[in-house]
C-alpha positions as CSV (number, residue, x, y, z in Angstrom):
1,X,45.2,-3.6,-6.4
2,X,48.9,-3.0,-5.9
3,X,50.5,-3.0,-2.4
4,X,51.5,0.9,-3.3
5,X,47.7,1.8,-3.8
6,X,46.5,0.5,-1.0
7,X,48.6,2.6,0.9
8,X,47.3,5.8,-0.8
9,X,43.9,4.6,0.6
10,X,42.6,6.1,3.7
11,X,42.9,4.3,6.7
12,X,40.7,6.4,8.7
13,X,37.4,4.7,10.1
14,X,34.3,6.3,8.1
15,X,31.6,8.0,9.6
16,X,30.1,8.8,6.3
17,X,27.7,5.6,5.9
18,X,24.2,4.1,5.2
19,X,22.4,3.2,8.1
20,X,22.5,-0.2,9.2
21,X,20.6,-3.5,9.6
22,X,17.4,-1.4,8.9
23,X,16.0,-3.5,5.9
24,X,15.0,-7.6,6.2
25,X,14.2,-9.9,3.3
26,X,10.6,-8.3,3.3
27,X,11.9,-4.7,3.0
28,X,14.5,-5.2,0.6
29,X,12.6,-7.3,-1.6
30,X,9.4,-4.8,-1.4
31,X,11.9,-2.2,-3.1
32,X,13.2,-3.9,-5.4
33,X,9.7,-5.2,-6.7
34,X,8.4,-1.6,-6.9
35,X,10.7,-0.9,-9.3
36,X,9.6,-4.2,-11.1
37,X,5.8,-2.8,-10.7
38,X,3.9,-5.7,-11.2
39,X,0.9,-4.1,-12.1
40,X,2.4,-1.7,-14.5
41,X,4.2,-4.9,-16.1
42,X,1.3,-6.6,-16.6
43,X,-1.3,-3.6,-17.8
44,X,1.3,-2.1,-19.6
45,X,4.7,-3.8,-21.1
46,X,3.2,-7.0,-21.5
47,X,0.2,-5.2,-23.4
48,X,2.5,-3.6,-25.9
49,X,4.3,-6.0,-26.4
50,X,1.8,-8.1,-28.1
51,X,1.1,-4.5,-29.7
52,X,4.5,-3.5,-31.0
53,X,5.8,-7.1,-32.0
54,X,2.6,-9.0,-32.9
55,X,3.9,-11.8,-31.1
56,X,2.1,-14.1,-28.3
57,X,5.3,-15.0,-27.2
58,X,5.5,-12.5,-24.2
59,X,5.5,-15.6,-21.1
60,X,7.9,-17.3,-22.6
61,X,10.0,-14.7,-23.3
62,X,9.3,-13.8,-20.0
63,X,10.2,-16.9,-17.8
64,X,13.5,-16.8,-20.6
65,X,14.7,-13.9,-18.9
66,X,13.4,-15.0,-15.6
67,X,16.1,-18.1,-16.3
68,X,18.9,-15.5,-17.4
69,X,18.6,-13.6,-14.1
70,X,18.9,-16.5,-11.8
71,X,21.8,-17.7,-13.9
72,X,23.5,-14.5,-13.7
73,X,22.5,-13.5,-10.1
74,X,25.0,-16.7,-9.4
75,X,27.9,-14.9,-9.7
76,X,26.4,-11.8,-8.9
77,X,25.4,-12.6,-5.6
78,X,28.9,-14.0,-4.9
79,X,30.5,-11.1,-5.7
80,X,28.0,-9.0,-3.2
81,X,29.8,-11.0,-0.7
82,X,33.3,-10.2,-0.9
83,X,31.9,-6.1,-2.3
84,X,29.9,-3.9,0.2
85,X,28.9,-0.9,-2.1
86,X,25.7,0.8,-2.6
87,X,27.1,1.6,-6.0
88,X,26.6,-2.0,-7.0
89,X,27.1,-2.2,-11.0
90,X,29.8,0.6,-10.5
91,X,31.8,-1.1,-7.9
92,X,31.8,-4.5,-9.4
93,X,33.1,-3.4,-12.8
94,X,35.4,-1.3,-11.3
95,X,37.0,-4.3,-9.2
96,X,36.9,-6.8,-11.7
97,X,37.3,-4.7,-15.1
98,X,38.9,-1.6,-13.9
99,X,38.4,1.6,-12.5
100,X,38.0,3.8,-15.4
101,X,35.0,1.5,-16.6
102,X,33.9,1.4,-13.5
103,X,33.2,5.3,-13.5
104,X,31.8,4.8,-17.1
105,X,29.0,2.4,-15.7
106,X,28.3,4.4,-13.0
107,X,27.3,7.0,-15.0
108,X,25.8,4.8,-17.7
109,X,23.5,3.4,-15.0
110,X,22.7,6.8,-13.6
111,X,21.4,7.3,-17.0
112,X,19.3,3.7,-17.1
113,X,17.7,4.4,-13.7
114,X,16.9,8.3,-14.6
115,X,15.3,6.5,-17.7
116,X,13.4,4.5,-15.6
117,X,11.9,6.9,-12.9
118,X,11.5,9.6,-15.2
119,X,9.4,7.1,-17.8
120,X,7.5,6.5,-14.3
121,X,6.6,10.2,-14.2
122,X,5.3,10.3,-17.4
123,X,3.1,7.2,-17.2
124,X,1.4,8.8,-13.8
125,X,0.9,12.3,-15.8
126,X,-0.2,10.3,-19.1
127,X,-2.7,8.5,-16.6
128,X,-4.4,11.0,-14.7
129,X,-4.6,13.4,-17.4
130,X,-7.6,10.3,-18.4
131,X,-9.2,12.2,-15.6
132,X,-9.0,15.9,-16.6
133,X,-12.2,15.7,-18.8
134,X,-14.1,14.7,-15.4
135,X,-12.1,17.7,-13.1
136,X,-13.2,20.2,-15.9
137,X,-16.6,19.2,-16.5
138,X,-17.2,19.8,-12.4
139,X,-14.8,22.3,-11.4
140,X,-14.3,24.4,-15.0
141,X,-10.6,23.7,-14.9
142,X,-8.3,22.1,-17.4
143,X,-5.7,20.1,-15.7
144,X,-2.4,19.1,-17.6
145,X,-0.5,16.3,-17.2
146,X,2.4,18.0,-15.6
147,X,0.5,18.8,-12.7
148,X,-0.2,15.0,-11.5
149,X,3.8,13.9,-12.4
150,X,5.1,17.0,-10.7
151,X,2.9,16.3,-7.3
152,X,4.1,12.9,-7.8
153,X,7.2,14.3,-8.5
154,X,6.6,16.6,-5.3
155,X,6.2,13.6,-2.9
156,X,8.6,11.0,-3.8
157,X,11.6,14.0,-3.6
158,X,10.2,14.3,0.2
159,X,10.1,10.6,0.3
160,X,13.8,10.3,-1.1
161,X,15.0,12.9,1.3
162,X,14.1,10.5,4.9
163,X,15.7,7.3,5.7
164,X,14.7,3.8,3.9
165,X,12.5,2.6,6.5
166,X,10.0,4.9,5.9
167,X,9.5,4.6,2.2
168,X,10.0,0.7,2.7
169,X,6.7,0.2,4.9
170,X,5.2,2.3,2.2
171,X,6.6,0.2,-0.8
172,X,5.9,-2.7,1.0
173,X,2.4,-2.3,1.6
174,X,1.5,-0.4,-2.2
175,X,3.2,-3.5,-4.0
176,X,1.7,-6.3,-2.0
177,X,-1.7,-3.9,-3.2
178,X,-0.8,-4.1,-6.7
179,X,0.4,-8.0,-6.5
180,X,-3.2,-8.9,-5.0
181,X,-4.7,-6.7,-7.7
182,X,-2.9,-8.4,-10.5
183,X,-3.7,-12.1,-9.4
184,X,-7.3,-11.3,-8.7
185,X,-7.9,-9.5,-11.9
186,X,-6.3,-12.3,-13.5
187,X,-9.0,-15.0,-12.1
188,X,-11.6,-12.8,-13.3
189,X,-10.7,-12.9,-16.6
190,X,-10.6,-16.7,-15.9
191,X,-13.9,-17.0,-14.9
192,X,-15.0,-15.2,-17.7
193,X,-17.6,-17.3,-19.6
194,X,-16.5,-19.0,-22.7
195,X,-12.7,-19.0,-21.4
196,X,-10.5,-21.1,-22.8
197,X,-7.0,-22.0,-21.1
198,X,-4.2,-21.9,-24.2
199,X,-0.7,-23.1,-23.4
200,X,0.7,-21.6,-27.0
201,X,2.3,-18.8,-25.7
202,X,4.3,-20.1,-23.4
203,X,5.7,-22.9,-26.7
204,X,10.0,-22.7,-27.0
205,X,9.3,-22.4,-30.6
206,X,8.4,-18.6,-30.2
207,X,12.1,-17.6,-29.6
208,X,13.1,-17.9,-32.5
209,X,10.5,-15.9,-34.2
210,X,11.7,-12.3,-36.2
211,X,11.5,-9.5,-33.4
212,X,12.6,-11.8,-30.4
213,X,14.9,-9.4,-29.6
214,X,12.2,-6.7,-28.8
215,X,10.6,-9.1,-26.6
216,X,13.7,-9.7,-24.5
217,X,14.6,-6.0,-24.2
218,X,10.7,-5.9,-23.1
219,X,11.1,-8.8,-20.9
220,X,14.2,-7.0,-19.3
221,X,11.8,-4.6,-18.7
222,X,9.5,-6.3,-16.7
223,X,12.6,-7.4,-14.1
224,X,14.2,-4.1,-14.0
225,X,15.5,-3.0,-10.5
226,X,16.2,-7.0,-9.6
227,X,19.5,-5.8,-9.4
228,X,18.7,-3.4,-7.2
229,X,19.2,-5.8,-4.5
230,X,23.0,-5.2,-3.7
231,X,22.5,-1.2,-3.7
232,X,21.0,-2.1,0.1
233,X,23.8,-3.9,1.1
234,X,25.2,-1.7,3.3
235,X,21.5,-1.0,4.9
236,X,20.6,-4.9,5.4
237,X,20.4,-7.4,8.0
238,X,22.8,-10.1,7.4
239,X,23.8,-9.5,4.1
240,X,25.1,-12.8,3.1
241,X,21.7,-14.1,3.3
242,X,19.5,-11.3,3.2
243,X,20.8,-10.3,-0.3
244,X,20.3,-13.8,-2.1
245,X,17.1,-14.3,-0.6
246,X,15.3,-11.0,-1.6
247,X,16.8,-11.3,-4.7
248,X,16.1,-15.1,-5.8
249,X,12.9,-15.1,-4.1
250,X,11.5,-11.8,-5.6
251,X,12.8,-12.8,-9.4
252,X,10.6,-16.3,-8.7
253,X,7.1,-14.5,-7.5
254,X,7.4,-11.7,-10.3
255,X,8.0,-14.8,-13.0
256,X,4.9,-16.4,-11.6
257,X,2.8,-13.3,-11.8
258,X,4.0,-12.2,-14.7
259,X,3.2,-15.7,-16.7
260,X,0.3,-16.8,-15.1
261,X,-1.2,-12.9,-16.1
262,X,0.3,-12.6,-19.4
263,X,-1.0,-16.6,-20.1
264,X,-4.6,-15.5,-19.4
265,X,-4.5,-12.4,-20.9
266,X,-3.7,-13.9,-24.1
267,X,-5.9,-16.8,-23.8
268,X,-9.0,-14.8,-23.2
269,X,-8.2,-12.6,-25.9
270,X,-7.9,-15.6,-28.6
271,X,-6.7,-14.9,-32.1
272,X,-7.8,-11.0,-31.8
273,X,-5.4,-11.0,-28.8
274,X,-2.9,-8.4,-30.9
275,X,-5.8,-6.3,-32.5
276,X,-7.0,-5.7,-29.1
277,X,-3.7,-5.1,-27.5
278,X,-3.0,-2.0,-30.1
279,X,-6.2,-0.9,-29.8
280,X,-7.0,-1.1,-25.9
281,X,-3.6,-0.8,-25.1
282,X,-3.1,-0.1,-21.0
283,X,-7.0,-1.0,-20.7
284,X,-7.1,-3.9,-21.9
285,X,-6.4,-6.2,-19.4
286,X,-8.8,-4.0,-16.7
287,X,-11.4,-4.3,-19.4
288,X,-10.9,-8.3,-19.3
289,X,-11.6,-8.4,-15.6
290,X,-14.2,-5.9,-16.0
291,X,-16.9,-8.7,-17.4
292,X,-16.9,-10.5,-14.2
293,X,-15.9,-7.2,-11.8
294,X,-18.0,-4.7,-13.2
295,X,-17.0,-0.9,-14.7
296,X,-15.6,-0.9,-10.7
297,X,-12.7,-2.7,-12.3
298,X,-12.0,0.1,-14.5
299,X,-11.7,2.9,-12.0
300,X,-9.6,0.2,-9.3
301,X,-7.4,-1.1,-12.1
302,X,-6.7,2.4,-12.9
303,X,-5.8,4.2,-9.7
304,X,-3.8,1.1,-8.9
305,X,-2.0,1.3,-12.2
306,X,-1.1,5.3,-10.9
307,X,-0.1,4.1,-7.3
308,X,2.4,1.2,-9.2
309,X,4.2,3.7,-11.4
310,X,4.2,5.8,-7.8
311,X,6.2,3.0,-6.0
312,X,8.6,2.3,-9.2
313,X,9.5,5.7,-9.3
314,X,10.3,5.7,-5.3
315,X,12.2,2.9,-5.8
316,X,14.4,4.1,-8.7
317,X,15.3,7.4,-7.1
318,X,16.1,5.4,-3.8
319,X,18.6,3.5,-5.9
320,X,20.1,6.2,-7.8
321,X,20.5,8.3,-4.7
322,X,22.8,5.6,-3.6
323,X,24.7,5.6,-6.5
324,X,24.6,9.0,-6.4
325,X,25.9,8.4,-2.5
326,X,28.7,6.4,-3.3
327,X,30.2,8.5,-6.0
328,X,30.3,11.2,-3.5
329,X,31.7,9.4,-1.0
330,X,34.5,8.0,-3.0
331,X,35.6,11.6,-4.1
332,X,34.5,10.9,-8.0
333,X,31.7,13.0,-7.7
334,X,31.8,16.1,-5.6
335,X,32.6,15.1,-1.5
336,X,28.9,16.9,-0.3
337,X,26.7,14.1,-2.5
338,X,28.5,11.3,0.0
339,X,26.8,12.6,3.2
340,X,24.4,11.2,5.1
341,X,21.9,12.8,7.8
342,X,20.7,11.8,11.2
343,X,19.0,8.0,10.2
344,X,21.9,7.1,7.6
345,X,19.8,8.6,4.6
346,X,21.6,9.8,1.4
347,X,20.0,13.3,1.7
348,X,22.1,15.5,-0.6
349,X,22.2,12.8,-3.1
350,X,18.4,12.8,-3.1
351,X,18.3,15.8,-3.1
352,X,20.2,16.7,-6.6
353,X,18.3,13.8,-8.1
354,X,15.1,15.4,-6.8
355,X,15.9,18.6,-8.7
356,X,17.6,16.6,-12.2
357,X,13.9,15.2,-12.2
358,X,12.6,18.8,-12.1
359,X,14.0,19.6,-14.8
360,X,13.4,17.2,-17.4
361,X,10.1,17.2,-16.3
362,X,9.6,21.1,-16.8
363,X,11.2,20.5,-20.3
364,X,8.9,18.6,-21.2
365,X,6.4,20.3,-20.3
366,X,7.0,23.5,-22.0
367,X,8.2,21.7,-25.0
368,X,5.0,20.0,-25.0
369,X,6.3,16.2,-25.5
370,X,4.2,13.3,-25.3
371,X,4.7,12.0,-21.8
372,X,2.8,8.6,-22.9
373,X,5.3,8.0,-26.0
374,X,8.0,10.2,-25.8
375,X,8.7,9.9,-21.7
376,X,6.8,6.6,-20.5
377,X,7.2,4.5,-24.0
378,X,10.7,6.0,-24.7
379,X,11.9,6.0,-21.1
380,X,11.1,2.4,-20.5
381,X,12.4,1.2,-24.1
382,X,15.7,2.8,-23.5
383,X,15.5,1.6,-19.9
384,X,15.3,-2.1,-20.6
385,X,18.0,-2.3,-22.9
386,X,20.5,-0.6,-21.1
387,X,19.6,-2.7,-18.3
388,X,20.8,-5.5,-20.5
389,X,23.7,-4.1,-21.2
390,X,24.5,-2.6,-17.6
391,X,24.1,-6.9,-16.7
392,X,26.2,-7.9,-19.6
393,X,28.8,-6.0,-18.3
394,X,28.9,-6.8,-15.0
395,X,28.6,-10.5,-15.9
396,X,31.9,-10.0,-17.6
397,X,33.3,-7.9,-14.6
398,X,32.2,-11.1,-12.3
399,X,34.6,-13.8,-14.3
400,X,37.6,-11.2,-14.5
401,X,37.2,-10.6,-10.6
402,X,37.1,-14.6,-9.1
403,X,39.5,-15.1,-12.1
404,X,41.9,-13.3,-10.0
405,X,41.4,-15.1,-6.9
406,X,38.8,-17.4,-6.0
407,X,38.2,-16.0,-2.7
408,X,37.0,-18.6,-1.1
409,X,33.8,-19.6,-4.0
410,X,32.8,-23.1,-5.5
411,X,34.1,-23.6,-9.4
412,X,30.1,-23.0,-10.0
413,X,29.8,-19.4,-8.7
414,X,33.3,-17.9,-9.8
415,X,33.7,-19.5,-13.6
416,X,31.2,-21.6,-14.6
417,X,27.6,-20.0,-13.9
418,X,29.1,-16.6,-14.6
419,X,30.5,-17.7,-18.0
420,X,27.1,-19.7,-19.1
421,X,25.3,-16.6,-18.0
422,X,28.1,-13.8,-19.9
423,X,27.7,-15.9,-23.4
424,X,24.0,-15.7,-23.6
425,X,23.6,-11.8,-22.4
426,X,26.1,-10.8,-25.1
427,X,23.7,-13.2,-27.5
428,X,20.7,-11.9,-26.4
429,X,22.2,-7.9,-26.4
430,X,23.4,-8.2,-29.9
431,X,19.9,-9.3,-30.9
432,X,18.2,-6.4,-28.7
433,X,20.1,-3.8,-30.8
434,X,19.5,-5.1,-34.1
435,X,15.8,-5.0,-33.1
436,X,15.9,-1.2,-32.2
437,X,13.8,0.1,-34.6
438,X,10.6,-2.4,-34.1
439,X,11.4,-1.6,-30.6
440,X,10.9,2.2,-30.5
441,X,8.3,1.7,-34.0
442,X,10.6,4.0,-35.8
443,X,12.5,3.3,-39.4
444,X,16.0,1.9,-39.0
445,X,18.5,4.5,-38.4
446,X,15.8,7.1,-37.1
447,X,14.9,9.2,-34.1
448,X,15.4,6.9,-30.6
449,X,16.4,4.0,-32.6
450,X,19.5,6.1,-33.5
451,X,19.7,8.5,-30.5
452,X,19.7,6.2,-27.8
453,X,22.9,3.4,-28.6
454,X,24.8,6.8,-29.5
455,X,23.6,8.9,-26.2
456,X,24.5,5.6,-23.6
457,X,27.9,4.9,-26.4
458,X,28.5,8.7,-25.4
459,X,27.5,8.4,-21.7
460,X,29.8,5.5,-21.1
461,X,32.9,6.8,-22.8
462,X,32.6,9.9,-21.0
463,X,32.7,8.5,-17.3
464,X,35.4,6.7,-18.2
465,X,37.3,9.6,-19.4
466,X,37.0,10.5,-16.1
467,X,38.0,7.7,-14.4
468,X,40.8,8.4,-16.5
469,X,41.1,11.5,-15.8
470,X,40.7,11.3,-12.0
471,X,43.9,8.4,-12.3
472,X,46.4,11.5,-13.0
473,X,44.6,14.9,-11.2
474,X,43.8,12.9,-8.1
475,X,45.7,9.6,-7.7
476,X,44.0,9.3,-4.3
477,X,40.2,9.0,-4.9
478,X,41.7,7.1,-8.3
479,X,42.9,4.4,-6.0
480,X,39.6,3.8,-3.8
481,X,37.4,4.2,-7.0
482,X,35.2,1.4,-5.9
483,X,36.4,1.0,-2.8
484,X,33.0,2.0,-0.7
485,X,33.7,2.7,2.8
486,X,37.3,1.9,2.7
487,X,38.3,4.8,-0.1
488,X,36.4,7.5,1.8
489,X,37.4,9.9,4.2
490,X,35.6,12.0,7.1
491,X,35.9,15.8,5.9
């Protein structure tokens, strides 16, 4: 930034701000795990992804992207040092790419988290719409799914709308529940007689089969909101270390769970592990567990599976009130989004999400739309790979920003780790598109396989027509685009 635009920057001290050292390693970690939703990783993505590739490759592509993460979260997490934003994929490409593509990916991953927490929606409705047949057979009433996503819907808006602290002790506690749930389900299936461990799955050589891509995007899936880490920033204690720590520490127990589930699953299952996983599908892996636990594994698995999806959808609309948040504050979205009430929550912001949520979700239910395939499938597809992209980006954002100045980092975290980490991304996101159609089980060129790349090409360009935009109608918030706490002003 020139000397000239740091002078069109507000000086005055900001009263319009997160709340402070509220969240520890515990709290922050907890969030950003819910959006990982262990239990709905393991029960659901890893299921169809042995169902929509036929490959037994899942672990391995699993603890692939588990190595990508901690490459990239290198340079990542030195970046969150020197940037303070809880618009953290917005203001890092901003600073080191510039601020017109930094608007772009703000909006670009508004769009990736909506994916996500809407999908989230959709896989509670899909879910307890398993129990209308019982609510009708004793009450006489037909219950759609709508009605279970809207009350969920309903209670994570009221959730949104208080400070972090509360929804963290509830995070914490449901995915700590759903960890425990995973890992003892998992040695059930173990003890299972006439189990056999199998070690094939997790073999190198399963990389480089056809439809790898779809198990990355898949895989990306499973560690979506990871990067949710530096959105709390400004809401942590100790940043510096309580940022790297939640962050490397939750992407290591996740990997763990994830493998030493997905391992078993496949395993037990044998050669008719893929028949079984298209078949079953979500059940699958309670129905495993069920052969030691008893039909009681069934009904746990499945109101667990409903309170995961509950937490990952808390989570993501914590995060994209923030971004919400700090677009408001820095003047590129309208000035009433960037305030905060009494306990530093982003009220206004949550509160516009609340009702963007309403909406879709009362499209489709009037439409009629499949929540399972359409919202949940679809949702989370679309989710994964723009996650991909939103981390290749950023990774390239990381380089141009140390390459600038060095600030103070070792050769390892400005150039080299970020570099390693920018070269296999773009690999890996070249081979995630040309996989699209096996990944949304569509013919090339068709419905979400040709909808999606074009709606997030058409997404991106458009916030950064704005950032462009903003550079000659409003030179001002132009110049702190990015900026956090230093580019906004008390109205």
């Amino acid at each position: 930034m020139t000397m000239q635009e740091e002078s069109i920057v507000p000086a005055t001290s900001v009263s319009r701000a997160l709340a402070r050292d509220r969240l520890g390693v515990l709290e922050i970690g907890s969030a950003i795990a819910s959006s990982v939703a262990p239990l709905t990783v393991v029960a659901l993505v890893v299921i169809t992804a042995l169902a929509v590739t036929g490959l037994i490759g899942v672990p391995v592509a699993i603890l692939a992207v588990a190595a990508i993460l901690m490459v990239f979260a290198v340079g990542y997490m030195a970046m969150s040092r020197h940037i303070d934003n809880a618009g953290a994929f917005y203001a890092y490409v901003a600073q080191g790419l510039g601020r017109p593509l930094g608007v772009g990916t703000a909006w670009f991953a508004l769009f990736v988290y909506n994916s996500f927490q809407l999908c989230c929606y959709g896989g509670i409705g899909a879910l307890a719409a398993l129990t209308s047949p019982l609510i009708r057979s004793s009450t006489g009433i037909a219950v759609a799914w709508w009605v279970f996503a809207f009350a969920a819907w309903a209670v994570v808006g009221l959730l949104g709308a208080h400070e972090v602290k509360l929804s963290g002790r509830i995070l914490m506690v449901l995915v700590i529940l759903e960890t425990v749930l995973v890992v003892a389900f998992t040695v059930a299936i173990m003890l299972t007689p006439g189990f056999h461990f199998s070690l094939d799955a997790l073999s190198v050589r399963n990389l480089w089969m056809p439809g790898v891509g779809t198990l990355i995007v898949l895989g990306m899936t499973a560690y979506a909101g990871i990067e949710q880490s530096v959105v709390y920033g400004e809401e942590s204690k100790n940043r510096e270390r309580t940022i790297p720590r939640a962050t490397y520490g939750t992407i290591l127990v996740v990997a763990a769970v994830y493998v030493f589930a997905s391992v078993v699953v496949i395993s037990a299952g044998g050669p008719q592990i893929i028949g079984r996983a298209s078949a079953e599908g979500s059940e699958l892996f309670f129905t495993m567990s069920a052969v030691v636990l008893g039909q009681t594994a069934l009904l746990v698995g499945k109101a667990a599976l409903g309170s995961s999806l509950f937490a990952a959808a808390v989570s993501f609309h914590q995060a994209i009130a923030r971004y919400v948040f700090a677009l408001g504050r820095e003047g590129v979205l309208p000035r009433t989004f960037g305030a905060t009430v009494k306990g530093g929550a982003p009220r206004n912001a949550s509160i516009v999400q609340t009702a963007f949520a309403f909406c879709v979700l009362a499209t489709y239910a009037i439409a009629g739309w499949d929540p399972l395939v359409q919202l949940f499938y679809w949702g989370s597809t679309t989710g994964g790979l723009g996650i991909l992209l939103l981390i290749t980006l950023t990774s390239a954002a990381v380089i141009v920003y140390f390459w600038r100045d060095s600030r103070g980092e070792s050769l390892w975290h400005r150039r080299i780790a970020p570099l390693l980490a920018t070269v296999i991304l773009l690999f890996v996101s070249v081979k995630a598109l040309q996989s699209l159609p096996i990944q949304y089980a569509v013919e090339g060129g068709t419905g979400p396989a040709r909808a999606v790349p074009i709606a997030l090409l058409v997404v991106f360009a458009a916030g950064t027509g704005w950032g462009v935009v903003l550079r000659f109608l409003n030179p001002p918030v132009y110049a702190g685009i990015g900026r956090g706490t230093r580019s906004a002003t008390v109205l």
